[in-house]
C-alpha distance (Angstrom), angle and dihedral (degrees) to the residues before:
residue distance angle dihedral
X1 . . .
X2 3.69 . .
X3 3.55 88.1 .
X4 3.90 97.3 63.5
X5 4.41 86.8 34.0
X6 4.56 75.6 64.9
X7 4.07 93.2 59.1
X8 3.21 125.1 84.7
X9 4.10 92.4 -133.0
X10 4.11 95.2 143.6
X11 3.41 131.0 110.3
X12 4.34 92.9 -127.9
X13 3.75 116.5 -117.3
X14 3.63 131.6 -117.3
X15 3.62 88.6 -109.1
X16 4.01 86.6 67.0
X17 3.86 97.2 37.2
X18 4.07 87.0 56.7
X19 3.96 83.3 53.0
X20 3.42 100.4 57.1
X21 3.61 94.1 40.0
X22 3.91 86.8 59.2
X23 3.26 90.8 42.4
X24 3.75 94.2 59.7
X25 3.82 96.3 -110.1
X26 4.03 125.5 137.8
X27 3.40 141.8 149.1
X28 3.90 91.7 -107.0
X29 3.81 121.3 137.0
X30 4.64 106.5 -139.8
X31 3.87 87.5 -153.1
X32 3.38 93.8 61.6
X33 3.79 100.9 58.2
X34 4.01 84.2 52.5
X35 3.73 99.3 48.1
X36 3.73 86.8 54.6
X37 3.83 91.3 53.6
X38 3.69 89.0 48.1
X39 3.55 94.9 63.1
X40 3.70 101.1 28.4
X41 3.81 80.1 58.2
X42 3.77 100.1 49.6
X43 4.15 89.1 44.1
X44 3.84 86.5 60.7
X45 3.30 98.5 41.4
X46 3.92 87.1 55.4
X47 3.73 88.4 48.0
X48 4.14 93.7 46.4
X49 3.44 108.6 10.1
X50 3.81 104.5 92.8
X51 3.94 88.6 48.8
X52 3.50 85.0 49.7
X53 4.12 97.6 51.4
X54 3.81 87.5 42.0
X55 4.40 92.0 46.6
X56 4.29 81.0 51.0
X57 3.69 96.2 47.1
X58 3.45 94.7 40.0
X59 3.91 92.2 44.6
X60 3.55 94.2 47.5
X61 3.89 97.3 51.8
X62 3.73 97.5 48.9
X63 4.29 89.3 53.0
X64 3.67 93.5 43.8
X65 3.66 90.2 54.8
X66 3.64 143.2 65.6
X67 3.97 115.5 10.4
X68 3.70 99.1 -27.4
X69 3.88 97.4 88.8
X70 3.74 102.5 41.3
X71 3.42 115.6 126.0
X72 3.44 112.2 -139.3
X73 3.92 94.0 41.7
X74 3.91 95.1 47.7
X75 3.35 108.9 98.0
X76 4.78 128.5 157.0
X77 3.35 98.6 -76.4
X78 3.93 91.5 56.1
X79 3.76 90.9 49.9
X80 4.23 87.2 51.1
X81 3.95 94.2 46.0
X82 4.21 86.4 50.4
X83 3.91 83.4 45.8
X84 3.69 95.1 55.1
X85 3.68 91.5 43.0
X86 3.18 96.7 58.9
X87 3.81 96.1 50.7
X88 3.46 95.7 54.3
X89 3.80 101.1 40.7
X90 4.07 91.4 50.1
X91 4.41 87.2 28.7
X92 3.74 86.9 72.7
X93 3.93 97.6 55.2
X94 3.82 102.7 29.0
X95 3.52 102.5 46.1
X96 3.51 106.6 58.7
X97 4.17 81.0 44.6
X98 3.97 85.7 56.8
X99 3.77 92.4 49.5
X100 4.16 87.0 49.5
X101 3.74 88.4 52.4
X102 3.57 97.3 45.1
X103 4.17 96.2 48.7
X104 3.74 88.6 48.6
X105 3.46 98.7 52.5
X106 4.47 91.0 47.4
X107 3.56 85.7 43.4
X108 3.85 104.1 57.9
X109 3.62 91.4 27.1
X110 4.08 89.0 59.6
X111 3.85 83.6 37.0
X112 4.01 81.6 70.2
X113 3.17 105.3 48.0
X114 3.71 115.5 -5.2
X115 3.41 123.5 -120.6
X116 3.97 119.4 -27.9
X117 3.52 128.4 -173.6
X118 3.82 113.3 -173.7
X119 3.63 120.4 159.1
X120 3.76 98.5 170.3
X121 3.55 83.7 71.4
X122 3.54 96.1 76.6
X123 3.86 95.6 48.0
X124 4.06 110.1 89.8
X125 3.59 123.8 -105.2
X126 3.26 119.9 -148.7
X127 3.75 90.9 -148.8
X128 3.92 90.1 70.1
X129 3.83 89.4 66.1
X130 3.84 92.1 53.1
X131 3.68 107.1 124.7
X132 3.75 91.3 -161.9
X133 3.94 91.3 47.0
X134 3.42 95.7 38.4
X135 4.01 84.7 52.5
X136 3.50 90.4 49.2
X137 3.88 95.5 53.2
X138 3.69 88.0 49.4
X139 3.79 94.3 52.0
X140 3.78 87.3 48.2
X141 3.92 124.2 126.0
X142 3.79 84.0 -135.6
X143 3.98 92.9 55.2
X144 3.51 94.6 41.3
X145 4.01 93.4 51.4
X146 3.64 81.2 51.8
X147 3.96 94.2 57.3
X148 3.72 92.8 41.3
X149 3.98 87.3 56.3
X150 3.83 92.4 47.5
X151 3.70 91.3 52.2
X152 3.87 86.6 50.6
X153 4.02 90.7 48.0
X154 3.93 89.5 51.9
X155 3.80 89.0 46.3
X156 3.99 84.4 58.3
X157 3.54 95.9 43.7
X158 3.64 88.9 56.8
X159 3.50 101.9 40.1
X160 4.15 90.9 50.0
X161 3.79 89.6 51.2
X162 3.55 101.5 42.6
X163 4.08 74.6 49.2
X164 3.65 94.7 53.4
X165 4.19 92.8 43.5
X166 3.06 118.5 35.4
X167 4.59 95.1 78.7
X168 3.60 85.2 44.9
X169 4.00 93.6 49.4
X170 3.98 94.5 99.7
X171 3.61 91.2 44.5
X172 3.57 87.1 56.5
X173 3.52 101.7 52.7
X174 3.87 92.2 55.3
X175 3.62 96.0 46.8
X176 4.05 87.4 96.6
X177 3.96 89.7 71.1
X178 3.60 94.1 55.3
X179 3.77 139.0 86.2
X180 3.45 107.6 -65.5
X181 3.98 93.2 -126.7
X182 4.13 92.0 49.2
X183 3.54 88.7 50.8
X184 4.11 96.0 49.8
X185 4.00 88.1 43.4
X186 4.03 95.6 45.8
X187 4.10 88.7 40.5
X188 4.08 85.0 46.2
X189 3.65 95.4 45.9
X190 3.83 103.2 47.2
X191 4.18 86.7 39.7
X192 3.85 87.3 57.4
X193 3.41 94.3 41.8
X194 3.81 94.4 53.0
X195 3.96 90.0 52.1
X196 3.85 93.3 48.2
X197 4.10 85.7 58.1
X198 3.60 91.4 40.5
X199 3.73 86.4 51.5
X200 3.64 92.8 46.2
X201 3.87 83.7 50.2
X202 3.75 95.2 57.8
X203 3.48 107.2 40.8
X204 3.70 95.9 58.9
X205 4.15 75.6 56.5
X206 3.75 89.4 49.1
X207 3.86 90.5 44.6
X208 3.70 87.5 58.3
X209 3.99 99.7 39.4
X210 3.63 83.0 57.8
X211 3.90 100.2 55.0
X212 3.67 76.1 47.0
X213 3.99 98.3 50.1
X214 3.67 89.4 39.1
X215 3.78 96.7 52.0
X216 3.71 94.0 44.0
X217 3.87 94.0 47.4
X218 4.11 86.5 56.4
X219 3.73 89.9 47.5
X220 3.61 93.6 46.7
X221 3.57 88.3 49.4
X222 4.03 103.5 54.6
X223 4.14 113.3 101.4
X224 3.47 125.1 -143.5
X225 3.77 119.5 -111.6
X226 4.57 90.5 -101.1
X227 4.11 77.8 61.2
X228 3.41 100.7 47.2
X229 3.84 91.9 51.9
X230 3.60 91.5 47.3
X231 3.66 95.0 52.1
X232 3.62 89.7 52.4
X233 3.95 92.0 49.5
X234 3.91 86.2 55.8
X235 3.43 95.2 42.9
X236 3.81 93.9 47.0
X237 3.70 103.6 26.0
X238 3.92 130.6 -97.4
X239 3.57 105.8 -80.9
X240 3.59 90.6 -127.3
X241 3.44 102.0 56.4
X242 4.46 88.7 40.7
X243 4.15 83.8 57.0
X244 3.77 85.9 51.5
X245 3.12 97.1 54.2
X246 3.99 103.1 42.5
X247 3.73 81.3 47.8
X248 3.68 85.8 64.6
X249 3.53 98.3 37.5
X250 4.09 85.7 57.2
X251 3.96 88.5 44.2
X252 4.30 90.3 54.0
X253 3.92 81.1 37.2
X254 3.85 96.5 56.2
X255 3.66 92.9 37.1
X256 4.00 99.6 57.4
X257 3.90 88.1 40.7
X258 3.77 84.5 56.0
X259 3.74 92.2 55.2
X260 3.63 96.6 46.7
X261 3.76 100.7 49.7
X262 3.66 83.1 62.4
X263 4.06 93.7 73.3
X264 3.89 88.8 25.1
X265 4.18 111.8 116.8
X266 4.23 99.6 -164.3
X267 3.58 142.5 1.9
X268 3.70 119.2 -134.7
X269 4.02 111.4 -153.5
X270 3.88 133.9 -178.3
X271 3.28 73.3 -151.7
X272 3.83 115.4 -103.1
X273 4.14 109.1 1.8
X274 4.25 93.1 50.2
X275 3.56 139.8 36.8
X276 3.90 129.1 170.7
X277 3.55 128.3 175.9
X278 3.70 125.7 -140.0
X279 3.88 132.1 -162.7
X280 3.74 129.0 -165.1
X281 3.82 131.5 172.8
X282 4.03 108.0 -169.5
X283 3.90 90.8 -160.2
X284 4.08 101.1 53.3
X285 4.15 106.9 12.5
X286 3.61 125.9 78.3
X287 3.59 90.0 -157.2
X288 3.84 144.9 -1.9
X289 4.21 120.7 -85.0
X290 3.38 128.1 -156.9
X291 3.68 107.4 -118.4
X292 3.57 99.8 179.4
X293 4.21 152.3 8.4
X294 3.31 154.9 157.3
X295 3.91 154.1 168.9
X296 3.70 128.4 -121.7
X297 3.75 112.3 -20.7
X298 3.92 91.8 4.5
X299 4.00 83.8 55.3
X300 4.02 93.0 49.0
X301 3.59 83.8 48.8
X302 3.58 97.8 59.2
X303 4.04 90.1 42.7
X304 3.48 84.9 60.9
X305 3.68 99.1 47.1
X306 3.91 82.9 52.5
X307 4.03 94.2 57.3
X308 3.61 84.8 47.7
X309 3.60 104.4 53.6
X310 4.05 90.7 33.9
X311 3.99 86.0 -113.9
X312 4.02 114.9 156.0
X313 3.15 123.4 -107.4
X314 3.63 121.3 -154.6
X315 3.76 130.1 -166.0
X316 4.14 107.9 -136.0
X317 3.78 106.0 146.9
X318 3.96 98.5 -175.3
X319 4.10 87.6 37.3
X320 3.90 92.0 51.5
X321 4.28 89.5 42.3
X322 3.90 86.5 57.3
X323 3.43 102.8 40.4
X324 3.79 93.8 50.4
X325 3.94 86.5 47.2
X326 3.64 109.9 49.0
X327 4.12 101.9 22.3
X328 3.98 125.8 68.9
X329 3.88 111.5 -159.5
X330 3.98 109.5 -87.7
X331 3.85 90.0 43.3
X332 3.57 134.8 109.4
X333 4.13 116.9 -116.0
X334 3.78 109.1 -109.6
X335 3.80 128.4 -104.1
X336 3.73 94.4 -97.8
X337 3.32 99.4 59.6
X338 4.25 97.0 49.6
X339 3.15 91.0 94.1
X340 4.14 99.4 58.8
X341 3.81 87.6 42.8
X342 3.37 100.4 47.2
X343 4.13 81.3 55.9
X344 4.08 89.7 43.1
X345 4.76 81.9 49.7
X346 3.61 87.9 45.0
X347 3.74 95.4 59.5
X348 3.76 90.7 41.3
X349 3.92 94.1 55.7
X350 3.93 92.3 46.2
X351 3.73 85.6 50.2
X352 3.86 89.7 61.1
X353 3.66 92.4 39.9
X354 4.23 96.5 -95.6
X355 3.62 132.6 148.3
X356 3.99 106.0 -113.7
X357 4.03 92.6 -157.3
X358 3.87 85.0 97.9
X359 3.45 94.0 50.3
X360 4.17 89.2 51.6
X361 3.31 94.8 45.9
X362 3.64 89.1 54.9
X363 3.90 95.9 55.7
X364 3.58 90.6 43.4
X365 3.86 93.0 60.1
């Protein structure tokens, strides 16, 4: 038994997932998010990045000649209108790229693991600058699996652009005898190129790491039976502590009932399951209130307050069923049931040797 309570066999609660979501924990892979901006980058750079070379080139021939650049005639404001230039010839094609690169990188990373908002995050911890923790986490199997698979991604990286090189290598080395503007756009192509496969390369990696990250996170995650129970105690209560408290509920109960069925008149039973008291004052009450009642031992109670105090007790099954029903303690009975009280009153007042016409008269009105 305490062998299985040690595995981690349960399905974890939702209790546990809200946890680690406040916590900052997911099942979310930070090499995917990356690999995605590698090759969103590299596709728009195919799509723009000739115009772009060609705007530079272009841009930086016409400032570097004519007046701009001499000396003795440059003076701030020709710096500011270069400046502002610049922004808005290169604005035009790099912003909206910047946007791209920006919604890609919110979208997969909510993709992941939805969205998280954890502001203890940024507070410090003082168990991040732990040497002995910090050594711990370093000598971990999950850091070192995480070293091992960086090595392996470098290995790839290297591999794909030694790959991507190597058949253009003599091309390369003659680029410097060429027109200035081939040279960038060949250079730029084949360099853009290269990272798109390298991308390529690493996001089937990332792909993987996150199955990985995502099955790990949910295994990390399950709770062993002992948890499960005592995640359900705190949720619930501790039994303990619940029986304390009902026991004290019953004590208040008992006590109050005891103080009513002082000023109480009758008891109306069904006869063993319900009892309700009822008190009535013909000189200053309108009508008669229930002033206390109960089921099962709250019901013997009151039938024992009743011998006690010498109140009646009379046996009205339907009468009792209704009262407990529709009236809480403190209220008056309702009109409906006047006329089966002012029987139950009747009774009572003969008992102590009373007229009942009062009592009649009373229902009547």
């Amino acid at each position: 038994m305490s062998a299985d309570a040690g595995e981690k066999t349960e399905e974890p609660t939702a209790k546990k997932r809200s946890k680690a979501r406040q916590d900052g924990q997911s099942g979310k892979s930070q090499d995917l998010t990356a690999a995605v901006l590698i090759v969103v980058g590299a596709i728009l750079w195919l799509t723009y990045g000739v115009d772009l070379v060609r705007l530079f080139l272009g841009f930086t021939e016409k400032q570097l000649s004519g007046e701009t650049m001499i000396i003795e005639n440059f003076v701030l404001q020709d710096f500011i209108t270069i400046a502002q230039n610049a922004v808005f010839t290169f604005g035009k094609l790099v912003l909206p790229m910047f946007i791209i690169l920006m919604l890609a990188a919110y979208t997969f990373t909510v993709l992941q693991s939805g969205f998280m908002y954890t502001p203890k995050k940024l507070l410090p911890d003082i168990k991040n600058i732990n040497l002995l923790s910090g050594l711990k986490r370093m000598l971990s199997l999950s850091s070192v699996m995480r070293l091992v698979f960086g090595i392996f991604k470098i290995c790839v990286i290297v591999l794909v652009a030694y790959y991507c090189l190597h058949s253009d290598l003599e091309i390369l080395l003659i680029l410097s005898d060429v027109d200035l503007e081939v040279s960038a756009t060949y250079f730029l192509s084949l360099f853009i190129w290269t990272a798109l496969k390298i991308g390529c390369a690493l996001l089937i990696l990332a792909i993987l790491d996150y199955i990985y990250q995502k099955w790990k996170f949910e295994k990390d995650l399950k709770m062993t039976v002992q948890e499960v129970r005592d995640e359900h105690k705190q949720m619930d209560g501790d039994p303990k502590v619940k029986a304390q408290i009902r026991q004290k509920q019953m004590e208040m109960t008992m006590q109050r009932i005891q103080q009513s069925m002082q000023s109480a008149n009758v008891v109306v039973t069904n006869p063993t399951h319900l009892a309700v008291a009822l008190k009535y004052d013909i000189d200053t009450m309108a009508e008669p209130i229930v002033v206390a009642k109960g089921a099962g031992h709250v019901a013997d109670r009151i039938r024992s307050l009743a011998d006690q105090h010498g109140i009646p007790i009379v046996e009205k099954k339907e009468l009792a069923r209704a009262l407990y029903r529709q009236v809480e303690p403190g209220q008056p009975i309702p009109t409906d049931l006047y006329a089966a009280v002012a029987e139950v009153m009747a009774y009572v007042y003969e008992l102590q040797g009373k007229t009942a016409s009062d009592i009649k008269e009373q229902s009547a009105a």
